[in-house]
N, C-alpha and C positions, 0 to 999 in steps of 0.2 A: 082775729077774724079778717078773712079779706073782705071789704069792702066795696072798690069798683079796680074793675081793670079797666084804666085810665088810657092806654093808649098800645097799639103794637101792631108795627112796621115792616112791611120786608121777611114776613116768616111766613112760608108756603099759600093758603090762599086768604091770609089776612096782609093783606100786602098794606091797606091803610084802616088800620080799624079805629075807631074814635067811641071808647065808651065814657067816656066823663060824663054824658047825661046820665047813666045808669048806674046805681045804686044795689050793692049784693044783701039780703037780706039771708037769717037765716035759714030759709029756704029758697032760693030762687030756681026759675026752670028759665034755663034756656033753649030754646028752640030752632030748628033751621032743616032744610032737606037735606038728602043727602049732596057731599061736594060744594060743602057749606064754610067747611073748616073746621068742624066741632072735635074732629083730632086736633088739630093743630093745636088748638086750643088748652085740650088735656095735657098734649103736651110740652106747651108751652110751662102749666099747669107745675107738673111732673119736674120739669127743670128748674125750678126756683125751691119745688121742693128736695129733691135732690143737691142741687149745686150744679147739676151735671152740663153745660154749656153746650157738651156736642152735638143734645138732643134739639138745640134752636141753630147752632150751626149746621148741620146737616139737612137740616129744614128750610132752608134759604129758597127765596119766593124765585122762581126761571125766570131768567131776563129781567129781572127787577132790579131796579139803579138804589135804590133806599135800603141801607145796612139795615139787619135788624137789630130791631130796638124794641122793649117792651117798659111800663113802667103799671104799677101795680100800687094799688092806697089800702093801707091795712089798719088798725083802730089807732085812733087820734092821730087820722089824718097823714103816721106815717108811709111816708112810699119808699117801693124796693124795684131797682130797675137793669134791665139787661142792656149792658152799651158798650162798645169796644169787644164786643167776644166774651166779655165777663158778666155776674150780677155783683149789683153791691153788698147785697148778703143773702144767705139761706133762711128759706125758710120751710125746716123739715114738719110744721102741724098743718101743711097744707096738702093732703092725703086725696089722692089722686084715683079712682076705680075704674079701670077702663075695658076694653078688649086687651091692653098690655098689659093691664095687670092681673086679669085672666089668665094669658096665657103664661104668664112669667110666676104665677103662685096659687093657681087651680087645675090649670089643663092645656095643653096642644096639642093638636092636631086627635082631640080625641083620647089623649094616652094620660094618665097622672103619675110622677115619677115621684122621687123619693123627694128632690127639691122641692118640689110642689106641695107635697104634702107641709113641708115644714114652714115654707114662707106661706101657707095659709094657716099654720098651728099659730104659728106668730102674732097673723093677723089676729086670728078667733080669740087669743089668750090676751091681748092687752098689753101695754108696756108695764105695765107694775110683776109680771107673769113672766115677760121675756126678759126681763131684768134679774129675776128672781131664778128665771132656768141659766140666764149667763151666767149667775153666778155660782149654780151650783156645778154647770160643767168647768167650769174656774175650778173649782175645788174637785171635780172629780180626775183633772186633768193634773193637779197636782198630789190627790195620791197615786195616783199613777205614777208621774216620774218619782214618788217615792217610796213605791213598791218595787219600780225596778230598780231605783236604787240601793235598796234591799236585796233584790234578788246579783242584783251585780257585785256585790258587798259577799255575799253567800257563796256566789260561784268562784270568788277569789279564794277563800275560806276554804272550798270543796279539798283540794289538795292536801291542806296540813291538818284534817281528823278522818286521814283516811281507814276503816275500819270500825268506825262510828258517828254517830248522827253528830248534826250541828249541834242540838240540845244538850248530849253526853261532851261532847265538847268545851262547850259555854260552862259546863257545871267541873272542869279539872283545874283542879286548885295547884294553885302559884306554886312553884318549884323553885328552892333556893340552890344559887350554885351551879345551875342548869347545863352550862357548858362546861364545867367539869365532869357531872355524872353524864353526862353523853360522849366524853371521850372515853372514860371508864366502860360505859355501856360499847362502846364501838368493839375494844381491845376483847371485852367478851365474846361478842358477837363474832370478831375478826378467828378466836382459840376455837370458838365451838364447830367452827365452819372448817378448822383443821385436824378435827377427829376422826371424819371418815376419810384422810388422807393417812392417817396416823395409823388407822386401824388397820387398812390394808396393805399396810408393810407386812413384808417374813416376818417370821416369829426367831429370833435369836436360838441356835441350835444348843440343846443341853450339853455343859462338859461333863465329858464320863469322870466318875469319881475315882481316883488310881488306886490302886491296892497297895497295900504294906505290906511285908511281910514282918511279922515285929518278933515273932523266933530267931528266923535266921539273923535280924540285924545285931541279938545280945548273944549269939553263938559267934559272928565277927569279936564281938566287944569283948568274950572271953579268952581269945585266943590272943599270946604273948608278941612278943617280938623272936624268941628262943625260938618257939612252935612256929613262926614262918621258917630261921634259919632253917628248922629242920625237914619242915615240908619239901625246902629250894632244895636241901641235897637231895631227898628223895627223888624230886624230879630230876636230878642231872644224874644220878647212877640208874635212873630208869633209859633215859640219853643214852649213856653209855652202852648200857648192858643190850640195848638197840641196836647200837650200831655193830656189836659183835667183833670189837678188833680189841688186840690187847693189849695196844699201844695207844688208843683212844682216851685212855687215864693219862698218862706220861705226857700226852698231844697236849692237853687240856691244860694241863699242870706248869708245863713249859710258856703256855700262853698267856698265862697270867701277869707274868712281868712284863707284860704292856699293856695292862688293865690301866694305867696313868697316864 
């Protein structure tokens, strides 16, 4: 609990404030008109609750020769003080209500925004509640990335059960030899895809089947060697008798002796 603020320096219009006689009780009211300092004050306040330094640096008193400095006495006696631009520690249970904090977690200018809404949920809910929503969006933020890691897992997946569900998928059972019967499967695939090339080839033209004569060929087989001699004269006195001369026998005859 803070107890007195003890001293502060050089910060907008508390340029030399001296509270050491004053004692904070759990209620206290302080008072003053307005252009008093009673911002200054909050936040001064605000900055030791935060850590936040830049809200007493920015605050620096016009024309004023004395750094600010502030020093603060909190139960047993310890004190926390701002020197050199720093404090020496934080102290976040000192909860600060202001017009800033109004407008930075209820309202501005009239309007409430979604920020607003939440840094007063915060307020309303307590730290045992805002601890307890951190952590459930901790956890909701980490099914998240492992839902989409899930779904990035799936859409890898999408390509190789193309023509059935992920489920239908998940349920085909182990294949021994795998890259064998897929070469096998290819050479099928490769032959079935050359049947409508195959098909629409001509058609090979029928050979006509030749005829025999198988009379005439055992009427050759019964006729001698004798029966040609004698057919060959017949044809050459047929010759002859052709040619009508009567010396065409004699001609013939004489020509023989150089049949060698």
């Amino acid at each position: 609990m803070l107890e007195r603020i003890a001293d502060i320096q050089g910060i907008g219009l508390l340029y030399q404030a001296n509270g050491k006689p004053y004692t904070c009780q759990k209620a206290t009211l302080i008072y003053a008109d307005n252009g008093r300092g009673k911002s200054t004050l909050a936040r001064v306040l605000r900055s030791v609750s935060t850590g936040d330094s830049s809200l007493i640096a920015n605050c620096k008193t016009v024309d004023g020769t004395l750094p600010p400095k502030v020093v603060l006495q909190f139960g047993s006696g310890h004190k926390v003080s701002f020197e050199n631009g720093a404090w020496s520690e934080q102290r976040p249970d000192v909860l600060v209500f202001d017009a800033d904090f109004i407008e930075r977690n209820v309202h501005s200018g009239g309007t409430v925004n979604t920020g607003h809404r939440k840094n007063l949920l915060e307020f309303a809910l307590g730290e045992s509640a805002v601890a307890a929503r951190t952590e459930v969006e901790k956890t909701s933020g980490e099914s998240k990335a492992a839902a989409d890691k899930v779904q990035s897992v799936a859409t890898q997946l999408s390509g190789h059960h193309v023509g059935m569900t992920l489920v239908q998928f998940e349920k085909l059972q182990k294949v021994d030899d795998a890259d064998t019967k897929l070469v096998d499967l290819q050479k099928r695939i490769t032959a079935a895809s050359n049947v409508a090339s195959i098909l629409s080839k001509a058609m090979p033209t029928a050979v006509v089947e030749p005829t025999l004569d198988i009379d005439g060929l055992f009427v050759g087989f019964a006729i001698s060697l004798k029966d040609v001699h004698a057919d060959a004269e017949k044809v050459v006195r047929q010759h002859i008798a052709a040619l009508e001369n009567k010396s065409a026998e004699s001609w013939l005859s004489q020509g023989q002796q150089f049949d060698d």
